[in-house]
N, CA, C and O atoms as a DFTB+ gen file, in Angstrom:
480 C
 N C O
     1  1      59.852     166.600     150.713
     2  2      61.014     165.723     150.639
     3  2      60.987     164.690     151.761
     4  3      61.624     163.666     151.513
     5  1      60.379     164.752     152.945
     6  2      60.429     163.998     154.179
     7  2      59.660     163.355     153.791
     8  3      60.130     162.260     154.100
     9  1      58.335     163.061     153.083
    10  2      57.188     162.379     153.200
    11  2      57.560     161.091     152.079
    12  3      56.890     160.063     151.990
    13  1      59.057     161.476     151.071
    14  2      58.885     160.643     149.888
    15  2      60.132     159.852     150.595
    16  3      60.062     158.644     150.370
    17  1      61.234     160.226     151.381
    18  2      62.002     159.919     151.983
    19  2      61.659     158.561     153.312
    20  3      62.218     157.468     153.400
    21  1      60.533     159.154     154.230
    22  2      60.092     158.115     154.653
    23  2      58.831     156.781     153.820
    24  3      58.228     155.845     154.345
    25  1      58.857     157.367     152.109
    26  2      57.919     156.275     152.241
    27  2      58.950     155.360     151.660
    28  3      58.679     154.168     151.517
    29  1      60.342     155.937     151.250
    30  2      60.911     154.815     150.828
    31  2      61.680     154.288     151.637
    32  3      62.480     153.485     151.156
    33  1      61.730     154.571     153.354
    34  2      62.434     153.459     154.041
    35  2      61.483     152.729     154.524
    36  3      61.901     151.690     155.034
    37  1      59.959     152.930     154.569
    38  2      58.464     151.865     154.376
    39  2      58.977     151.373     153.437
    40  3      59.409     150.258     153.729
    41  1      59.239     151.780     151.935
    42  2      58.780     150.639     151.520
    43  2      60.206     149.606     151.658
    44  3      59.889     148.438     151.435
    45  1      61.496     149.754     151.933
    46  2      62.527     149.102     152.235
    47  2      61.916     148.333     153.977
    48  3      61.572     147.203     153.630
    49  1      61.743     148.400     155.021
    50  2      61.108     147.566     155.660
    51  2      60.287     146.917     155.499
    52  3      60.333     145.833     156.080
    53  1      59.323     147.166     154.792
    54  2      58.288     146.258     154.195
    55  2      58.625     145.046     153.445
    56  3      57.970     144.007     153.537
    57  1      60.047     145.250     152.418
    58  2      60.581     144.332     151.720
    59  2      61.247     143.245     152.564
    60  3      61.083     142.039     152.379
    61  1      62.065     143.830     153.570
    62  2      62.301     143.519     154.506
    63  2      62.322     142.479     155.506
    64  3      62.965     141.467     155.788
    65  1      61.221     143.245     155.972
    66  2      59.905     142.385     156.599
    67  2      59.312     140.981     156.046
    68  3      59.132     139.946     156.689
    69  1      59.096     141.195     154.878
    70  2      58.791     140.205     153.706
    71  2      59.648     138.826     153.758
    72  3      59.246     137.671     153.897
    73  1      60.966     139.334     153.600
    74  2      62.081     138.265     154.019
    75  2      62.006     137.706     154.709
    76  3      62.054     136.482     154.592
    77  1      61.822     138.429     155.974
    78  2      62.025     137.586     157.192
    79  2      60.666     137.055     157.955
    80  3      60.538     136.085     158.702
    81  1      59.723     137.992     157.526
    82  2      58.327     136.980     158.038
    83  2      57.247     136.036     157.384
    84  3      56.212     136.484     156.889
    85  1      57.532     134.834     157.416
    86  2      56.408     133.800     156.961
    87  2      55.298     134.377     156.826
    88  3      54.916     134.916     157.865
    89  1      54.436     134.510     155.710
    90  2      53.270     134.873     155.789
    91  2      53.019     136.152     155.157
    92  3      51.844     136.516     155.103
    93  1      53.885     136.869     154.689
    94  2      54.330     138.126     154.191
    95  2      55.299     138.137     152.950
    96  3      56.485     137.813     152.895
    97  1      54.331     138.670     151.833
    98  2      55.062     138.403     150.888
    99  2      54.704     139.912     150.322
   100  3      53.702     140.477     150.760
   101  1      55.552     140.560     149.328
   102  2      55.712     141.522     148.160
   103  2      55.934     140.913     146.885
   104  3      56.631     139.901     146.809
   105  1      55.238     141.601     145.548
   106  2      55.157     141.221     144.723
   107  2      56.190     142.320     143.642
   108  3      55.737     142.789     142.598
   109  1      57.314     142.533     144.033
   110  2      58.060     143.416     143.124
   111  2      58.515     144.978     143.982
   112  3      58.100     145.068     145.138
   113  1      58.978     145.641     143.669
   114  2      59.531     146.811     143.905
   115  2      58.334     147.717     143.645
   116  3      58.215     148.476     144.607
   117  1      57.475     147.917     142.794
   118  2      56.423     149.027     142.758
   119  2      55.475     148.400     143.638
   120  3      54.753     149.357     143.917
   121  1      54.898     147.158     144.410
   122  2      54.271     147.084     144.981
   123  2      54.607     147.628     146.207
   124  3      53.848     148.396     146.798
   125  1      56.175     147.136     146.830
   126  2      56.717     147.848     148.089
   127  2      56.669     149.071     148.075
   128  3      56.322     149.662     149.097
   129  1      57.079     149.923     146.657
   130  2      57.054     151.011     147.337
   131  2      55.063     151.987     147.111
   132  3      54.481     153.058     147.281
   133  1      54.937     151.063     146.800
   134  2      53.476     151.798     146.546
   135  2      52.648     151.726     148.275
   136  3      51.953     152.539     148.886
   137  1      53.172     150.281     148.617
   138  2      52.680     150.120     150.310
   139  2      53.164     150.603     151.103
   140  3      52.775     150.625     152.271
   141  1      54.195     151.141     150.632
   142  2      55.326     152.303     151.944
   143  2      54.220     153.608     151.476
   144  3      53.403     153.934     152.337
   145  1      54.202     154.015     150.740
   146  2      53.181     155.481     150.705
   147  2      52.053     154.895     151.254
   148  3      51.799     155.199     152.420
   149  1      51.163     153.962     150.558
   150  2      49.818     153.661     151.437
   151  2      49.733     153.298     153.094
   152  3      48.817     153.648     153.839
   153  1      50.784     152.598     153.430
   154  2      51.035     152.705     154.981
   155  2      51.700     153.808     155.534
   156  3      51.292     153.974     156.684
   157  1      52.725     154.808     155.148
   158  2      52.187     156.064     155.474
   159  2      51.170     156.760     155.332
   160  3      51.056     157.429     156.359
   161  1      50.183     157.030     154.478
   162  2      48.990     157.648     154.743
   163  2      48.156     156.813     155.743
   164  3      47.455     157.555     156.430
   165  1      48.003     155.429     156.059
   166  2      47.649     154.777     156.659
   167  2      47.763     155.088     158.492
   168  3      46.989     155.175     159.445
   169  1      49.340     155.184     158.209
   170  2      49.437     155.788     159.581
   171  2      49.311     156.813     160.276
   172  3      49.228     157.006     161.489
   173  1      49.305     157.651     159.117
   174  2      48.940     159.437     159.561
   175  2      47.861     159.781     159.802
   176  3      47.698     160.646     160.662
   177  1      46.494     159.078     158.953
   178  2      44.993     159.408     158.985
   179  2      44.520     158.342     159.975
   180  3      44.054     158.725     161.049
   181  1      44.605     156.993     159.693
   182  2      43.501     155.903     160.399
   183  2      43.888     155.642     161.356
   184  3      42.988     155.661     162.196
   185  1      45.297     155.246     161.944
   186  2      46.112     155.243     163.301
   187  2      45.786     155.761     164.418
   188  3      45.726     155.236     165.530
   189  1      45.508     157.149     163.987
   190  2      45.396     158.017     165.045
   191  2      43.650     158.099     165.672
   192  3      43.429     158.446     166.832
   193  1      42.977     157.873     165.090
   194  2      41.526     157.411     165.021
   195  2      41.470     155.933     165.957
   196  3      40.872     155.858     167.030
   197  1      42.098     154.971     165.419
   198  2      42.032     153.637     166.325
   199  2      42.711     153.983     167.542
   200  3      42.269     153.510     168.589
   201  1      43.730     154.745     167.572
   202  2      44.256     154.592     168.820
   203  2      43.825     155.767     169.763
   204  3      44.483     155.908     170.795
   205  1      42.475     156.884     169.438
   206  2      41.527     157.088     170.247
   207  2      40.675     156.278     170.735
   208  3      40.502     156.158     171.948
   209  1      40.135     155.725     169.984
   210  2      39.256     154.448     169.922
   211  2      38.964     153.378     170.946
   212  3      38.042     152.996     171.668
   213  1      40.419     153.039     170.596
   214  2      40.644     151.927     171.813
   215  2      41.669     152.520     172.991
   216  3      42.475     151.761     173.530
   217  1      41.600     153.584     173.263
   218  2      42.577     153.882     174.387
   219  2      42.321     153.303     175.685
   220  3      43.237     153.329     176.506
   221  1      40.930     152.650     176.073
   222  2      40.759     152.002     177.538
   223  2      41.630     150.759     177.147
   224  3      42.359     150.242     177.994
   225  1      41.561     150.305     175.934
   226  2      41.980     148.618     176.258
   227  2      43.823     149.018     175.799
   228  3      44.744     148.367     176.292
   229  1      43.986     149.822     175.105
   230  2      45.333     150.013     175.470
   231  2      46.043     150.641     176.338
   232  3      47.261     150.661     176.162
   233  1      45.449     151.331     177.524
   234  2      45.916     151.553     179.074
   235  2      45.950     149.941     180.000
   236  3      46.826     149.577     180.785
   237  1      44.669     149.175     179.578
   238  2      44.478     147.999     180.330
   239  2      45.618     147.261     179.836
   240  3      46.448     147.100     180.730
   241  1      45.907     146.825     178.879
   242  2      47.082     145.787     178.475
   243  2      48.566     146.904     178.075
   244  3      49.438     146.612     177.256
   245  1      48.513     148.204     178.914
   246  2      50.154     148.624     179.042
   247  2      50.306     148.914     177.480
   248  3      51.383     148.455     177.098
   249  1      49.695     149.434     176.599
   250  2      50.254     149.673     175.861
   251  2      50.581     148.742     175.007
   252  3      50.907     149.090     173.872
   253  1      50.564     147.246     175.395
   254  2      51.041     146.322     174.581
   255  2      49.872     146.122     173.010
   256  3      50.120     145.384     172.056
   257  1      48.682     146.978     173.158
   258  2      47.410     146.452     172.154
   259  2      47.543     147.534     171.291
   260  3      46.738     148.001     170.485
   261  1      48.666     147.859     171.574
   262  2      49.414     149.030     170.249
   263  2      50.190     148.160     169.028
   264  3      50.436     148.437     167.854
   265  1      50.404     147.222     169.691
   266  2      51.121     145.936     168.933
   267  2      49.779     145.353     167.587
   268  3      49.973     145.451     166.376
   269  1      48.787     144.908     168.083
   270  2      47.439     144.856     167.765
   271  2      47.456     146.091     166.347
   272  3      47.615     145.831     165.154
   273  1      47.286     147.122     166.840
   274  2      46.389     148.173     165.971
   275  2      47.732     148.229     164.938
   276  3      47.343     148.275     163.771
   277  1      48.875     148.235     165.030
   278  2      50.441     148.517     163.827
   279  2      49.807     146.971     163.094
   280  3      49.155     147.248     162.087
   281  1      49.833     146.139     163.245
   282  2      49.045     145.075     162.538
   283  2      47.475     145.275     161.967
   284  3      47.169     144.642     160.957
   285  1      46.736     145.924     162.439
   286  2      45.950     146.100     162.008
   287  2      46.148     147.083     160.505
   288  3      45.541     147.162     159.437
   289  1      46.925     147.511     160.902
   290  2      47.162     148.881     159.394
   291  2      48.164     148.550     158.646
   292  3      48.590     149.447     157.917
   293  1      48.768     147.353     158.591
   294  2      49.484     146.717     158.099
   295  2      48.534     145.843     157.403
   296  3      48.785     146.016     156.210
   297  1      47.523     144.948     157.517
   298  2      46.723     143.882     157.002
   299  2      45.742     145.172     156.002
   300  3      45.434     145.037     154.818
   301  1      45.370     146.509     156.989
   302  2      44.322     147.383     156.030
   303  2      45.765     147.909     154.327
   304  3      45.484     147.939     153.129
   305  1      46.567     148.086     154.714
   306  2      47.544     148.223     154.080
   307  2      47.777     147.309     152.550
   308  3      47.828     147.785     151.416
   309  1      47.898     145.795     152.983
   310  2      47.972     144.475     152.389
   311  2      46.474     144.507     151.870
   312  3      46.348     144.320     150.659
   313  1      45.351     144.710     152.589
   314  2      43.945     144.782     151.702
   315  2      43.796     145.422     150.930
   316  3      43.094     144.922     150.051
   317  1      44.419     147.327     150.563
   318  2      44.598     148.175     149.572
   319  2      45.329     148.119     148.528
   320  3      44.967     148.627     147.467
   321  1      46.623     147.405     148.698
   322  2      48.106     147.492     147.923
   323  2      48.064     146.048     147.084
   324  3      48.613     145.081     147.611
   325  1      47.486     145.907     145.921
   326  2      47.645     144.696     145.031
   327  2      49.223     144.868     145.274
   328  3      49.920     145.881     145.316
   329  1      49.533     143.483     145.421
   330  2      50.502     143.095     145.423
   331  2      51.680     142.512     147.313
   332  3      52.704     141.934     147.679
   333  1      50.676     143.122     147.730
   334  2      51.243     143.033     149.048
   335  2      50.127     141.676     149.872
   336  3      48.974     141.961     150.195
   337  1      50.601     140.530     150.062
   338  2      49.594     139.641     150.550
   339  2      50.714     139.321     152.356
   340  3      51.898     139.089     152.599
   341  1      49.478     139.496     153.168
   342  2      49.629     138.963     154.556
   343  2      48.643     137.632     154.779
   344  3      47.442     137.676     154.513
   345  1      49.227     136.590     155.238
   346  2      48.408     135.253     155.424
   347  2      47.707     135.014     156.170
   348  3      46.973     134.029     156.091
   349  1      47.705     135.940     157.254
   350  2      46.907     135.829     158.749
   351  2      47.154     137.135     159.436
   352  3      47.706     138.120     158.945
   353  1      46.717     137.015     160.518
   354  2      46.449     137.972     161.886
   355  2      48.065     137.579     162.404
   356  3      48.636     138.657     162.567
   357  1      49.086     136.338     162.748
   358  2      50.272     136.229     162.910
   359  2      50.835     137.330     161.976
   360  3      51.310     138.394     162.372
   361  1      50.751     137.043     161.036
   362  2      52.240     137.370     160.297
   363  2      51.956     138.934     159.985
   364  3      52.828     139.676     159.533
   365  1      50.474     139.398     160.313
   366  2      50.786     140.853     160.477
   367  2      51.203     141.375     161.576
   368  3      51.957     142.347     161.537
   369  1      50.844     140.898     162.604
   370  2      51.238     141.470     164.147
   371  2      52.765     141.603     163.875
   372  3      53.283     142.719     163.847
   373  1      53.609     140.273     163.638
   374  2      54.653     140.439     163.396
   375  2      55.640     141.169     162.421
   376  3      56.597     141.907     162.652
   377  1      55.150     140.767     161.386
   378  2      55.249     141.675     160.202
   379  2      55.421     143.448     160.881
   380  3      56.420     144.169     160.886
   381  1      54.409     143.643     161.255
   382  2      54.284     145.478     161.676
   383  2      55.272     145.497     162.872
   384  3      55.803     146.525     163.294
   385  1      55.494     144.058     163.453
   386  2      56.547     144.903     164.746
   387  2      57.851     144.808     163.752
   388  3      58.714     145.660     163.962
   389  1      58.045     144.057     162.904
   390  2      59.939     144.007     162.296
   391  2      59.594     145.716     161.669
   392  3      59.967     146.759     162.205
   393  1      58.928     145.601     160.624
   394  2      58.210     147.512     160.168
   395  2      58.566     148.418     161.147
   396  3      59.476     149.230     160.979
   397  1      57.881     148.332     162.205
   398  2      58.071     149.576     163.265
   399  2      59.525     149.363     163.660
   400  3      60.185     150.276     163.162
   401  1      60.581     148.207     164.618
   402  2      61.349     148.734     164.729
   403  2      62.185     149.260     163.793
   404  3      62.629     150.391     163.989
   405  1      62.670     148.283     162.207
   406  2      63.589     148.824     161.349
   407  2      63.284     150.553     160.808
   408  3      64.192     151.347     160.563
   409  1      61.945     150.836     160.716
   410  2      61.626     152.070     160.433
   411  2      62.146     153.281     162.011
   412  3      62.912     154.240     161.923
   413  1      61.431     152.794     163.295
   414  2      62.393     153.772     163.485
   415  2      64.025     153.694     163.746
   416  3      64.667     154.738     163.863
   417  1      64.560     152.602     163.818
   418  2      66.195     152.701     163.699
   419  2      66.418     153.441     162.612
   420  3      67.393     154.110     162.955
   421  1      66.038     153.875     161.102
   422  2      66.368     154.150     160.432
   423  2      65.751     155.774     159.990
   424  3      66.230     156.528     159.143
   425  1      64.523     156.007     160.880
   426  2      64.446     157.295     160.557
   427  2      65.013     158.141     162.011
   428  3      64.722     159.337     162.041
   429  1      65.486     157.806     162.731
   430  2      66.451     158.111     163.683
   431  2      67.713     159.181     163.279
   432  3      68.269     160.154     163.790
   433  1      67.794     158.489     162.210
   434  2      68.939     159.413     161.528
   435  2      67.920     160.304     160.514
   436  3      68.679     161.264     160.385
   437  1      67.202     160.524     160.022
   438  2      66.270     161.389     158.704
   439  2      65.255     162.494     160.020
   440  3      64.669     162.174     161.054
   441  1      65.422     163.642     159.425
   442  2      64.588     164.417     160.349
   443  2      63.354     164.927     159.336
   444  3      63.385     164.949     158.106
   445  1      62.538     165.227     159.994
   446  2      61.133     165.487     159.170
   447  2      61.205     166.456     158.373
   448  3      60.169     167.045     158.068
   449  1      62.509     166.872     157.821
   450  2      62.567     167.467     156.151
   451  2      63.076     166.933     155.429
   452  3      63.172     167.234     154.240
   453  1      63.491     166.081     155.929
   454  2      64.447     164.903     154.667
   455  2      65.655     164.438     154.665
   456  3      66.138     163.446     154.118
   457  1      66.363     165.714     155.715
   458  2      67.415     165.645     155.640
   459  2      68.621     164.615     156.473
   460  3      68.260     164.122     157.541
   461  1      69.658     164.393     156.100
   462  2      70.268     163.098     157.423
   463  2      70.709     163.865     158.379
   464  3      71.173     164.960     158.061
   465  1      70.660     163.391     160.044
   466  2      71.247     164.014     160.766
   467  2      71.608     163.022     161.645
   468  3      70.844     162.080     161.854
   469  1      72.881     163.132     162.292
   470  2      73.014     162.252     163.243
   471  2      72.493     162.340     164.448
   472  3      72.188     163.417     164.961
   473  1      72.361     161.312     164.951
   474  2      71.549     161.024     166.979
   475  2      72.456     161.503     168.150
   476  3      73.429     160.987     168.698
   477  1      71.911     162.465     168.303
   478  2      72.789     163.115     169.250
   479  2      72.129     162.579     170.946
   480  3      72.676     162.976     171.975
């Protein structure tokens, strides 16, 4: 229940996102939510791999080249998901930061069974 729960507030940021960033477009409701599941699996398997990967250059730039790699799996995301087109290296960087924060403001309240709970 948690895994179908968070892919549909992916795919509601993603739509989102879409709105508000140039360069980022969705092609319908089954594409969003098909890229909210593929960028969750995205983030659970390949994420964690890049961000072994590059852990010297993201100690050197503070953490900020974490910004970098959420764009990166956002564009690998947009390369898998007919229907999801990113225009550049901009509008994913950005794109994945509006994604990351609205996703966690909103799973803030959802705990990893599905259920709502408030922020204590």
């Amino acid at each position: 229940m948690g895994f179908v729960l968070r892919a549909l507030i992916n795919a509601a940021t993603i739509t989102l996102a879409a709105s508000v960033v140039p360069g980022l477009r969705v092609d319908g409701a089954a594409a969003a939510l098909l890229a909210g599941v593929v960028l969750g699996l995205i983030n659970a398997l390949v994420r964690p791999v890049l961000v072994v990967l590059t852990l010297p250059l993201t100690v050197l730039t503070l953490g900020l080249f974490l910004l970098v790699l959420n764009g990166i799996c956002l564009a690998l995301t947009a390369w898998v998901v007919p229907g999801l087109h990113v225009a550049g290296f901009g509008a994913a960087v950005l794109g994945a930061l509006v994604i990351s924060v609205v996703s966690w403001l909103l799973t803030l309240f959802v705990s990893d069974r599905g259920r709502v709970e408030r922020y204590r």
